[in-house]
N, C-alpha and C positions, 0 to 999 in steps of 0.2 A: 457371756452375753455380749451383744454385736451391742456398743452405746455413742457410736459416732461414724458420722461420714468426714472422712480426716484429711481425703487431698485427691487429684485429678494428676492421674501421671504422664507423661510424655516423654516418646524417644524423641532426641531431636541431633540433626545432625550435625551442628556448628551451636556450641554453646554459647562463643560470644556472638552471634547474631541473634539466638534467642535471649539474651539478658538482655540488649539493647530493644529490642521489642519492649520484653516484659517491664525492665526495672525504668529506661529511658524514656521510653514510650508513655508506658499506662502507669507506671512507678508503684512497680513492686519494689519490696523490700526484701533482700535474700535473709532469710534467717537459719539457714544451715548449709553446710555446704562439707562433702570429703570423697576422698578418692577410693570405689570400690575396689579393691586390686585383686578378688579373686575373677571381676567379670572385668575389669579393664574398664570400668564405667564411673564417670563424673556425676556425682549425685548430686544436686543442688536443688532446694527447697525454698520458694521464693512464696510469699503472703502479697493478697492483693486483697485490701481491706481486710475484712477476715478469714479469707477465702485460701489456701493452701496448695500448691500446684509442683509436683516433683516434678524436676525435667532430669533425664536422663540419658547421659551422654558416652555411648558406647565408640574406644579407640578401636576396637576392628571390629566393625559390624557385620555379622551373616549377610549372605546376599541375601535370606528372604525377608529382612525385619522390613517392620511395617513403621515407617516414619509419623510424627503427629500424636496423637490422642491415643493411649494405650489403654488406661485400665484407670475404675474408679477403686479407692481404698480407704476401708471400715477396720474401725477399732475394735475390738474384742478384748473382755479379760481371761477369755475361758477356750483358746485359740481350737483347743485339743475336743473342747464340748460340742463347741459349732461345728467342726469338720465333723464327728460323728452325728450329729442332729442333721446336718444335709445331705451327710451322705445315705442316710436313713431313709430320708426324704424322696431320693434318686437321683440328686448332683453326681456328677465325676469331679472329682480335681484333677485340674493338670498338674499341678504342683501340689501333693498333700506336706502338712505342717513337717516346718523344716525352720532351722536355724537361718536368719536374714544375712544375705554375703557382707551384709556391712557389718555384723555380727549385732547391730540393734537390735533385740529380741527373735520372733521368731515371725515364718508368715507361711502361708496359703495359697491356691489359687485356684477359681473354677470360673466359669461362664453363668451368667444370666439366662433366663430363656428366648431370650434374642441374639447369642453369640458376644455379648458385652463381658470382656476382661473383667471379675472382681476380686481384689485380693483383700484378704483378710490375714490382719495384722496384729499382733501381743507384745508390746514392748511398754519401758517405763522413759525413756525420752517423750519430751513433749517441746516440740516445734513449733507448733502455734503462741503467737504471741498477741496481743491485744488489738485488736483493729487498728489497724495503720493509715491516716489519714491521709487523702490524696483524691487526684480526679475522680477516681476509682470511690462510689458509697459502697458496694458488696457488688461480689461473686453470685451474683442472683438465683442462677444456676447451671447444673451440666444437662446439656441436653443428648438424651439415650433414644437412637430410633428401636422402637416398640413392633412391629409385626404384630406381635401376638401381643397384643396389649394385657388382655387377663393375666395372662400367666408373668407376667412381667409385675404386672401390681402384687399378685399374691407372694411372688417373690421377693420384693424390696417391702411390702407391707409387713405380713406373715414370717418369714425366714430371716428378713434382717432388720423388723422390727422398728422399720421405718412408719411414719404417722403420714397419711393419705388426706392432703390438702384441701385440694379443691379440684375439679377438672374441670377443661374450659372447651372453647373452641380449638386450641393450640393443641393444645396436651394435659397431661395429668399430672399433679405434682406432689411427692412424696419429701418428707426430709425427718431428718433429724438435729433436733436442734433449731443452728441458724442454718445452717447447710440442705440443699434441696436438690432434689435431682427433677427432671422434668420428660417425661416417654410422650413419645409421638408416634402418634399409629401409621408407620409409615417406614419402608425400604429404604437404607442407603448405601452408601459403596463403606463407609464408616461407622461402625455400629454406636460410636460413641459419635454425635454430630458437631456438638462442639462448646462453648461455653457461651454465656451471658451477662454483660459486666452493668451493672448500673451505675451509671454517672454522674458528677453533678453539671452536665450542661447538654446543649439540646445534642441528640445523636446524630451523628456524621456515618455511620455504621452501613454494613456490616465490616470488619477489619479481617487481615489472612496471616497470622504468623507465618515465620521463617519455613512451616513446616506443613503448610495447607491448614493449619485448624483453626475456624470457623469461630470468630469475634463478634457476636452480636451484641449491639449497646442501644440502652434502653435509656431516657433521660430519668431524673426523681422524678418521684410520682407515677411512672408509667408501669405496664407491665402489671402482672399478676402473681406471679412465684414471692414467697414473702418474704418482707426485706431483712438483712443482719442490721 
């Protein structure tokens, strides 16, 4: 069973430029950190409030990787149940369940029905650690451009068992837990558009990581996606 949305991943291409952003800047706190060595990739795990965000730092990268906002990633205990239940369903995976290169448990990979990375994950490490106080109240949310919005709710609803919020003028907002994703009906060059930080002071926003991705900040009290 899919029982958490557990982190927002990104390649990025200078890792200390993104810690300086993240941890200096909006003051995350890295709470893991080790060197993949079968993919030649720096995996570091930084909390911003309670919000979880893998950056991922590849020493030779392919000429076609795709910089920024990768992939969202769900908890599962049953990694091997879920792959067969979507692929039931009519998912492809691009990556069917496979031992993790970091050798943490094991993971997944298939697409949303908007072209949105999702990987799904089985391990007994746990990274998260208790909300971290700072400018930073919560990771409000990730925002997912939606095209086909139906198919997108029944898919984070239905399939990954996510609870179906509220919908606004903005978008539609799904989550589990304190964690929330938010689909916008609407085309972008980045199928993942970017995140949403809420703050405790008035918003200066929107901000552009190291990497193009898309910092939107919302002061307390604002906003609709619901708070950690």
């Amino acid at each position: 069973m899919i029982y958490e949305l557990n982190h927002v991943g990104m390649r990025i291409r200078d890792l200390s430029a993104s810690l300086a952003f993240y941890v200096d800047q909006l003051g995350a706190v890295i709470v893991d950190e080790l060197f993949v060595a079968n993919g030649q990739t720096d995996r570091v795990h930084i909390q911003l409030a309670g919000g979880l965000i893998e950056l991922l730092h590849p020493h030779q990268p392919g000429p076609d990787v795709t910089w920024g906002v990768d992939h969202i990633g769900f908890m599962t205990d049953d990694l091997d149940g879920d792959h067969a239940r979507l692929v039931s369903r009519g998912f492809t995976f691009s990556t069917p369940p496979k031992v993790a290169g970091s050798g943490q448990g094991r993971l997944a990979f298939l697409s949303d029905p908007n072209g949105v990375r999702v990987e799904l994950l089985q391990r007994s490490e746990e990274f998260r650690v208790p909300p971290i106080e700072g400018p930073v109240q919560a990771l409000a949310h990730i925002s997912l451009s939606a095209p086909n919005l139906e198919e997108a709710v029944t898919f984070y609803r239905d399939d990954l068992g996510m609870s179906l919020v509220e919908t606004d003028g903005t978008g539609t907002y799904l989550r589990h837990q304190n964690d929330t994703i938010e689909l916008v009906n609407t085309t972008s060059d980045r199928p993942i558009r970017g995140l949403t930080l809420r703050i405790d002071s008035p918003a200066n926003g929107p901000l552009t990581d190291p990497d193009g991705t898309r910092i939107d900040l919302i002061a307390a009290g604002e906003g609709r996606s619901p708070r950690r």
